[in-house]
VEXTORNU-996867 format. One record per residue: residue in three letters; x, y, z of N, C-alpha, C in turn. Coordinates in Angstrom, 2 decimals, decimal comma, padded with zeros to 5 digits. Example, Ala and Ser with C-alpha at 12.3 -4.5 7.8 and 13.67 -1.06 7.14 Angstrom:
VEXTORNU-996867
<site code="ALA" n_x="013,19" n_y="-005,69" n_z="007,80" ca_x="012,30" ca_y="-004,50" ca_z="007,80" c_x="013,20" c_y="-003,30" c_z="007,80"/>
<site code="SER" n_x="012,85" n_y="-002,25" n_z="007,08" ca_x="013,67" ca_y="-001,06" ca_z="007,14" c_x="012,90" c_y="000,03" c_z="007,87"/>
***
This chain:
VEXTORNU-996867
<site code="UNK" n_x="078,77" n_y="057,38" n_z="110,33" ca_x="077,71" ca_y="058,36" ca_z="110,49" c_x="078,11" c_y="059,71" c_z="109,90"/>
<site code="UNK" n_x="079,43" n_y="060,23" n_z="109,91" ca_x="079,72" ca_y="061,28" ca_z="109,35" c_x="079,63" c_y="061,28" c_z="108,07"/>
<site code="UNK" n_x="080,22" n_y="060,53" n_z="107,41" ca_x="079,93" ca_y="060,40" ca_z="106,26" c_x="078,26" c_y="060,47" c_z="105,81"/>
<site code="UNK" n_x="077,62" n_y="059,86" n_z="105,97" ca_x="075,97" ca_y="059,96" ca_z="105,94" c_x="075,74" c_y="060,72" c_z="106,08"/>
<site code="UNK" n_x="076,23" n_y="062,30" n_z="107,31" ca_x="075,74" ca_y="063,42" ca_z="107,66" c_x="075,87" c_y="064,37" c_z="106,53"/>
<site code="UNK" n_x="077,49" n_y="064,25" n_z="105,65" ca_x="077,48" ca_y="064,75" ca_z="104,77" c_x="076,64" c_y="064,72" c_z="103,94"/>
<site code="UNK" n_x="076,41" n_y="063,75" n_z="103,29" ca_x="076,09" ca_y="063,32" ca_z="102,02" c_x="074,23" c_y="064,00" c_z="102,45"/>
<site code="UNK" n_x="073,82" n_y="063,98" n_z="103,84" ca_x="072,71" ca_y="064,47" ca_z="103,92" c_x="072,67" c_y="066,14" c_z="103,83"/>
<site code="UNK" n_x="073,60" n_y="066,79" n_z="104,19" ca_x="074,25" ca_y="067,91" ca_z="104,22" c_x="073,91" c_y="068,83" c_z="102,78"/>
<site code="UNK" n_x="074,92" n_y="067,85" n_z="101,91" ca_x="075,11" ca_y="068,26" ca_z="100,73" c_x="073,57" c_y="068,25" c_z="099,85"/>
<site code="UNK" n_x="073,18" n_y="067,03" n_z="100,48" ca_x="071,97" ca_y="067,21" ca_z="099,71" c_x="071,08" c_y="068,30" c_z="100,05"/>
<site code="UNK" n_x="070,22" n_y="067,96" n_z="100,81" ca_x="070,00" ca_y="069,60" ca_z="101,56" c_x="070,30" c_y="070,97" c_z="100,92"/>
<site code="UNK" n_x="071,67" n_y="070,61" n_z="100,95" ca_x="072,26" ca_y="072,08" ca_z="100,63" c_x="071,97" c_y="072,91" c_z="098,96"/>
<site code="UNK" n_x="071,63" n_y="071,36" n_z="098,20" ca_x="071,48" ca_y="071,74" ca_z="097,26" c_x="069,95" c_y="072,44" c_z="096,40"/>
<site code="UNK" n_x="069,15" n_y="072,07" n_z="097,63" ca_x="068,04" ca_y="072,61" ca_z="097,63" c_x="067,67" c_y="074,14" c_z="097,90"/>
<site code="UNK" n_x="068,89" n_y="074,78" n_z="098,07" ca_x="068,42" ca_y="076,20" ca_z="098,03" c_x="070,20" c_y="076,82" c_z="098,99"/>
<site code="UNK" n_x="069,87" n_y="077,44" n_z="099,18" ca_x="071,19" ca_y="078,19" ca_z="100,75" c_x="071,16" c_y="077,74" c_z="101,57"/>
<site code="UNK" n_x="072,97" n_y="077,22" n_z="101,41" ca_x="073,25" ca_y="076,10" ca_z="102,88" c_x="073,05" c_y="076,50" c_z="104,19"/>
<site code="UNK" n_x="072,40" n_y="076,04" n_z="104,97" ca_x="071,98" ca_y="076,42" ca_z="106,46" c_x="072,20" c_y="075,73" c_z="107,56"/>
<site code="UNK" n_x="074,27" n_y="075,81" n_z="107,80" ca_x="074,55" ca_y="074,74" ca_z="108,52" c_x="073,88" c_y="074,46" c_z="109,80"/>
<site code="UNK" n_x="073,59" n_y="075,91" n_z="110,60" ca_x="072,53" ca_y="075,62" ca_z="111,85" c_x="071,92" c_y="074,39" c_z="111,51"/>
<site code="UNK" n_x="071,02" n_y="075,30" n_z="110,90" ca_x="069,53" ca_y="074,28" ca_z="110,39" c_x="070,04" c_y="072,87" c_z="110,33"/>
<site code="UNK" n_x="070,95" n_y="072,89" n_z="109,76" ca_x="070,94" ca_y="071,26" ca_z="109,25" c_x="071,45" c_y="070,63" c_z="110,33"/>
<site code="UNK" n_x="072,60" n_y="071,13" n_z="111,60" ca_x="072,54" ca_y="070,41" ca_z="112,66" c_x="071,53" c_y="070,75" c_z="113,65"/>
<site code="UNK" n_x="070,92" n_y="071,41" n_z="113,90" ca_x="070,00" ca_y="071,70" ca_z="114,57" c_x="068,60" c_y="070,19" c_z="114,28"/>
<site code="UNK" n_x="068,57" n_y="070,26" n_z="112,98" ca_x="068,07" ca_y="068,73" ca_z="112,40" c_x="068,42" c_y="067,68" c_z="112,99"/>
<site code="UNK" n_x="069,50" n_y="067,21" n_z="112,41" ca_x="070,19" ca_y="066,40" ca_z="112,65" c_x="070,77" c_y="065,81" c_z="114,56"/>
<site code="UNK" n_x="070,51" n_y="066,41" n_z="114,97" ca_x="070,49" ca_y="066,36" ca_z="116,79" c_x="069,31" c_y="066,10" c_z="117,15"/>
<site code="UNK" n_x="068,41" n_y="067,12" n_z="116,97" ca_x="067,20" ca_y="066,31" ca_z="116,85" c_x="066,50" c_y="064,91" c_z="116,02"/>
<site code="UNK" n_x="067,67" n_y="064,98" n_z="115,53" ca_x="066,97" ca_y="062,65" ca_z="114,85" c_x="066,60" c_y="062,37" c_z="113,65"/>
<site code="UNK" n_x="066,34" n_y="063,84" n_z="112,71" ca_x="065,85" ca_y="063,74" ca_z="111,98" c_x="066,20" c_y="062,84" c_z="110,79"/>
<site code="UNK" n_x="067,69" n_y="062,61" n_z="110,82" ca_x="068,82" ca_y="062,06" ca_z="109,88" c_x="069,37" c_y="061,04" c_z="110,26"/>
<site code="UNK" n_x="068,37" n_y="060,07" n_z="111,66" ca_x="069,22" ca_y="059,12" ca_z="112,09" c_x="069,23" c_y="059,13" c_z="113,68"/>
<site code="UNK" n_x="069,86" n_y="057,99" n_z="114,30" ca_x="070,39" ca_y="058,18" ca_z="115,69" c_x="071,77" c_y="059,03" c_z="115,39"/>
<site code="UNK" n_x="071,88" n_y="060,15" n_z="115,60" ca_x="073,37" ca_y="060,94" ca_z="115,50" c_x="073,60" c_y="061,40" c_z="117,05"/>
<site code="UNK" n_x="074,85" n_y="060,97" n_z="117,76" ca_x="075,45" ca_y="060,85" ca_z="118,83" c_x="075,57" c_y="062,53" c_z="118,66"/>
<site code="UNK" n_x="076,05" n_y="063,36" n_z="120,22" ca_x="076,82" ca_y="064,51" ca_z="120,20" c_x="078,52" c_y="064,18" c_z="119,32"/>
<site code="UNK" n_x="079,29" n_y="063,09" n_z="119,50" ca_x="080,34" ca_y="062,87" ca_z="119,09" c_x="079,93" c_y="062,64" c_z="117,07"/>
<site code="UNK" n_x="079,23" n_y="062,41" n_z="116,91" ca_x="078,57" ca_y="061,94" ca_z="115,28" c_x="078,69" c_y="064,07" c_z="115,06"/>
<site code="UNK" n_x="078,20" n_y="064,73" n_z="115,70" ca_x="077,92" ca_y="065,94" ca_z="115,32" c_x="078,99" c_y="066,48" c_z="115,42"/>
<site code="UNK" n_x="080,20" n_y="066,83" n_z="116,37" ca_x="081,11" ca_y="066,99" ca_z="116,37" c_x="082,28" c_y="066,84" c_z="114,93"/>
<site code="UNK" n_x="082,12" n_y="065,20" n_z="115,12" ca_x="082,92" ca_y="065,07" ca_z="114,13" c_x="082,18" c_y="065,56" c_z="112,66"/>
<site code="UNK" n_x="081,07" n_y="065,61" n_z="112,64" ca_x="080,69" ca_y="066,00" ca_z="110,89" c_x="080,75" c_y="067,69" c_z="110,74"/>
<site code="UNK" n_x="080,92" n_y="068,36" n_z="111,92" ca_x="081,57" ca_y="069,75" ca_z="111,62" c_x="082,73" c_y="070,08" c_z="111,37"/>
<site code="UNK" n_x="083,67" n_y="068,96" n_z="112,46" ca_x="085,16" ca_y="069,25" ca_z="112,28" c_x="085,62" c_y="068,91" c_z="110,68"/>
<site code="UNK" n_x="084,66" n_y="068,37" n_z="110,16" ca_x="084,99" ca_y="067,87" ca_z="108,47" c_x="084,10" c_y="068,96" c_z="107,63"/>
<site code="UNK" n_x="082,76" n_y="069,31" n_z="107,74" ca_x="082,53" ca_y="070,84" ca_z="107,09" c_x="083,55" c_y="072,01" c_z="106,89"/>
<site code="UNK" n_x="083,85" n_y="072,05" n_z="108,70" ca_x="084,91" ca_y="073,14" ca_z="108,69" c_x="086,47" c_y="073,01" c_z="107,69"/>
<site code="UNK" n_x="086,93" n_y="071,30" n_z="107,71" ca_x="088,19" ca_y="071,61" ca_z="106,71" c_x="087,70" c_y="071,94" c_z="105,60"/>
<site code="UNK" n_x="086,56" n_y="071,22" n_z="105,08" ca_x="086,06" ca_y="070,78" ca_z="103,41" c_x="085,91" c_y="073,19" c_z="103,18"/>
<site code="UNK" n_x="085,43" n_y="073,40" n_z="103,91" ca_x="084,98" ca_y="074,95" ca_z="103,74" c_x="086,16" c_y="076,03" c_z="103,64"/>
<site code="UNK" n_x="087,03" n_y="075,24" n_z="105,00" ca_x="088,07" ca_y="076,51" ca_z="104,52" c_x="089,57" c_y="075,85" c_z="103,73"/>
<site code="UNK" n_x="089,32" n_y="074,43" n_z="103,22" ca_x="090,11" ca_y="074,49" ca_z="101,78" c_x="089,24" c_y="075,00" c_z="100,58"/>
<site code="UNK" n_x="087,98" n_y="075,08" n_z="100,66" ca_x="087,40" ca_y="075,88" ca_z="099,49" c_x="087,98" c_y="077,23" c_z="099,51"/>
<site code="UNK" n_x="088,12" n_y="077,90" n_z="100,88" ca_x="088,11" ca_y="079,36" ca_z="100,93" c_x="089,97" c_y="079,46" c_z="100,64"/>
<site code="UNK" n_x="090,40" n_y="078,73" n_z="101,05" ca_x="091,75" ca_y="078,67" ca_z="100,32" c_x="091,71" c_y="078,75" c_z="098,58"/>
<site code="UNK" n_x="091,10" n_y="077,99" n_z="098,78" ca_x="091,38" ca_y="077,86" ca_z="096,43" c_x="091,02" c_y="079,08" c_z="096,24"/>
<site code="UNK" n_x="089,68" n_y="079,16" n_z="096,83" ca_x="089,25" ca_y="081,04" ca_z="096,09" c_x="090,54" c_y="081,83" c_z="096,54"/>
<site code="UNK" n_x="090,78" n_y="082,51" n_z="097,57" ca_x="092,00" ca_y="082,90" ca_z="097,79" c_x="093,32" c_y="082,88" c_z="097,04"/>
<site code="UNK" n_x="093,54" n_y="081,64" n_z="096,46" ca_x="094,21" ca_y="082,05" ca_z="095,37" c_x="094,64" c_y="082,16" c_z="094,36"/>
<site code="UNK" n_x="093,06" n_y="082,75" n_z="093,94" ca_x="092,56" ca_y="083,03" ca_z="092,69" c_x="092,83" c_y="084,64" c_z="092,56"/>
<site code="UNK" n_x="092,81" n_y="085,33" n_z="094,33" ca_x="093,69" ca_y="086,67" ca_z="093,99" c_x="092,31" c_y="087,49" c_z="094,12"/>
<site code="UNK" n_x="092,41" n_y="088,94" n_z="094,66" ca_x="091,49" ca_y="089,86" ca_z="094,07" c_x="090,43" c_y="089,74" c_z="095,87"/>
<site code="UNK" n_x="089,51" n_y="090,35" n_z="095,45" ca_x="088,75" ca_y="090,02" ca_z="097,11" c_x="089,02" c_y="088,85" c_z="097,94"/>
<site code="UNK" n_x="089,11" n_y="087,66" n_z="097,30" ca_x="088,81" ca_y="086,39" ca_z="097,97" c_x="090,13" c_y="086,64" c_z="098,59"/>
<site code="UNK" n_x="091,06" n_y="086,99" n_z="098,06" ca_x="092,36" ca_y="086,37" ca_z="099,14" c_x="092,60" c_y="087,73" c_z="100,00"/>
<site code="UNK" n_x="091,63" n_y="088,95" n_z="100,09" ca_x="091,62" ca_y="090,26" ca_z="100,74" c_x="091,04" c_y="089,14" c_z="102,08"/>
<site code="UNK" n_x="089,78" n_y="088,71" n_z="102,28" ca_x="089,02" ca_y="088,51" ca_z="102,74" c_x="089,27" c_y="087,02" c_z="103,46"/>
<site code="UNK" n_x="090,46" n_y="086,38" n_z="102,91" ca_x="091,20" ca_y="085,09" ca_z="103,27" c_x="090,82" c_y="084,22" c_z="105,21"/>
<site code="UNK" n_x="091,78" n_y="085,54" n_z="105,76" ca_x="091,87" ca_y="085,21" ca_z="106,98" c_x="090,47" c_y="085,73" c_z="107,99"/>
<site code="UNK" n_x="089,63" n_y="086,74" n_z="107,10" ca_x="089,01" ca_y="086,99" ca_z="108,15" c_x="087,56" c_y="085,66" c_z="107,87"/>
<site code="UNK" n_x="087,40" n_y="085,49" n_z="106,62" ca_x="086,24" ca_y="084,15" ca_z="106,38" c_x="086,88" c_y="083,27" c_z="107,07"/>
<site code="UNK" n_x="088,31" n_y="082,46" n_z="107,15" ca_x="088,40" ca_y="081,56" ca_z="107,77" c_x="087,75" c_y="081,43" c_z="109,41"/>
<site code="UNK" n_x="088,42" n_y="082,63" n_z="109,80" ca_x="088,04" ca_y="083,05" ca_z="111,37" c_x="086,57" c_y="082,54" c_z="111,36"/>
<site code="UNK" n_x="086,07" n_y="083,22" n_z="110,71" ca_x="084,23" ca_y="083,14" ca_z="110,76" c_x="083,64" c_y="081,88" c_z="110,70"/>
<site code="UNK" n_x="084,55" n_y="081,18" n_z="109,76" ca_x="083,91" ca_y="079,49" ca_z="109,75" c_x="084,31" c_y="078,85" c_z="110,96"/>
<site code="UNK" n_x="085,60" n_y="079,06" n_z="111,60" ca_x="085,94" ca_y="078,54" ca_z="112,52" c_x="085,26" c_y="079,27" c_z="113,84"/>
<site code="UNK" n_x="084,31" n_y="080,26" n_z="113,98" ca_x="084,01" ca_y="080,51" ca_z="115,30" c_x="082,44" c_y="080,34" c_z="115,15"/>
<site code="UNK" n_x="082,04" n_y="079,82" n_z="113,67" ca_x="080,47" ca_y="079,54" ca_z="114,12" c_x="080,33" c_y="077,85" c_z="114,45"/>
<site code="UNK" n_x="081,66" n_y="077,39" n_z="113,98" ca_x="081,78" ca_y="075,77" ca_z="113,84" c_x="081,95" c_y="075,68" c_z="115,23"/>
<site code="UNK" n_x="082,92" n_y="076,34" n_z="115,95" ca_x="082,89" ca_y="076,18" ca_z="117,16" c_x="081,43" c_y="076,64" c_z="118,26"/>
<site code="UNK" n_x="081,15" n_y="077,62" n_z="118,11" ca_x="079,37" ca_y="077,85" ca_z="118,85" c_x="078,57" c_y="076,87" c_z="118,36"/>
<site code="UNK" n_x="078,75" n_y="075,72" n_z="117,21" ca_x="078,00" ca_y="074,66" ca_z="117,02" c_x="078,10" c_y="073,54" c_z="117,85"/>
<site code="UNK" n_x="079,37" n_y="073,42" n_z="117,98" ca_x="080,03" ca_y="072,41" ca_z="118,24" c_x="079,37" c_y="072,45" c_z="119,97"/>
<site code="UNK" n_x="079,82" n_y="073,45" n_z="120,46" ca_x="079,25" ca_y="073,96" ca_z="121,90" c_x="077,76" c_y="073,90" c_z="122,27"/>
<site code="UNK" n_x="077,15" n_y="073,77" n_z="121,10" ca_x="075,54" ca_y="073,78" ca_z="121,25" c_x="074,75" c_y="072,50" c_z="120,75"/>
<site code="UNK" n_x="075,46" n_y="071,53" n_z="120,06" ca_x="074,79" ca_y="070,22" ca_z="119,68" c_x="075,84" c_y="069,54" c_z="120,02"/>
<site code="UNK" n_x="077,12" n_y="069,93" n_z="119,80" ca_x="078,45" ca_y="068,43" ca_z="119,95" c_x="078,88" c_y="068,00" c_z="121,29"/>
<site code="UNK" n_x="080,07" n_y="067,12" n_z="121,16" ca_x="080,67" ca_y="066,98" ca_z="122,93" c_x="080,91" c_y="067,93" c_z="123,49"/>
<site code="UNK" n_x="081,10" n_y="069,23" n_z="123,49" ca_x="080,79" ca_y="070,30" ca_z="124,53" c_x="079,69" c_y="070,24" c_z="125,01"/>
<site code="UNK" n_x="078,68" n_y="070,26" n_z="124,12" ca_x="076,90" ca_y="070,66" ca_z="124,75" c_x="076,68" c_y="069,43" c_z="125,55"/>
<site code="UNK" n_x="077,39" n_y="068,14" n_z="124,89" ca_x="077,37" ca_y="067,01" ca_z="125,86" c_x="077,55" c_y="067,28" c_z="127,27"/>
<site code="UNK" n_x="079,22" n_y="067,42" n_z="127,28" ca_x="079,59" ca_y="067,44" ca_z="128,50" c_x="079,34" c_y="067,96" c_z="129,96"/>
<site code="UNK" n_x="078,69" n_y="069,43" n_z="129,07" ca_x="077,58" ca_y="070,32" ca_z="129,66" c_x="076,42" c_y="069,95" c_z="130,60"/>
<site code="UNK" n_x="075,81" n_y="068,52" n_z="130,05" ca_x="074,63" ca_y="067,98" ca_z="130,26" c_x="074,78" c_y="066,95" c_z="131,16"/>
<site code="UNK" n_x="076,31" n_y="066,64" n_z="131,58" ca_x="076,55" ca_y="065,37" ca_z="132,40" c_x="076,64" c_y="066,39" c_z="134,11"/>
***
């Protein structure tokens, strides 16, 4: 299923500015499938590497990107996490 989420992801994405909300916010709601809280989970914890080895390469390429290194990482990692908390096994666990 993760895999599928991507590949729905990417597509999506290519239709204009990526809108990871949006697209799990979708995707929880059914739109892309039966996707479990654990299906959502895991297809962020794989956004989040795939994003901040991108933000690595830019980084060091030198010049803003690697000024700006640690604090973009932070940022991917604390909206991945308020996702994760709001559609994944947190929001699950929440609900039991």
């Amino acid at each position: 299923m993760v895999q599928h989420l991507m590949e729905k992801y990417w597509e999506v994405s290519m239709g204009g500015t990526p809108d990871l909300e949006g697209f799990v916010r979708r995707a929880a709601q059914g739109e892309f499938g039966d996707v479990s809280p654990a299906d959502i989970t895991a297809f962020l914890r794989e956004v989040e590497a795939v994003t901040i080895a991108n933000i690595e390469t830019k980084a060091m390429e030198g010049g803003p990107f690697a000024m700006m290194r640690d604090q973009v990482i932070e940022e991917t990692r604390q909206q991945v996490a308020a996702l994760i908390a709001q559609y994944g096994e947190d929001a699950a666990d929440g609900r039991e």
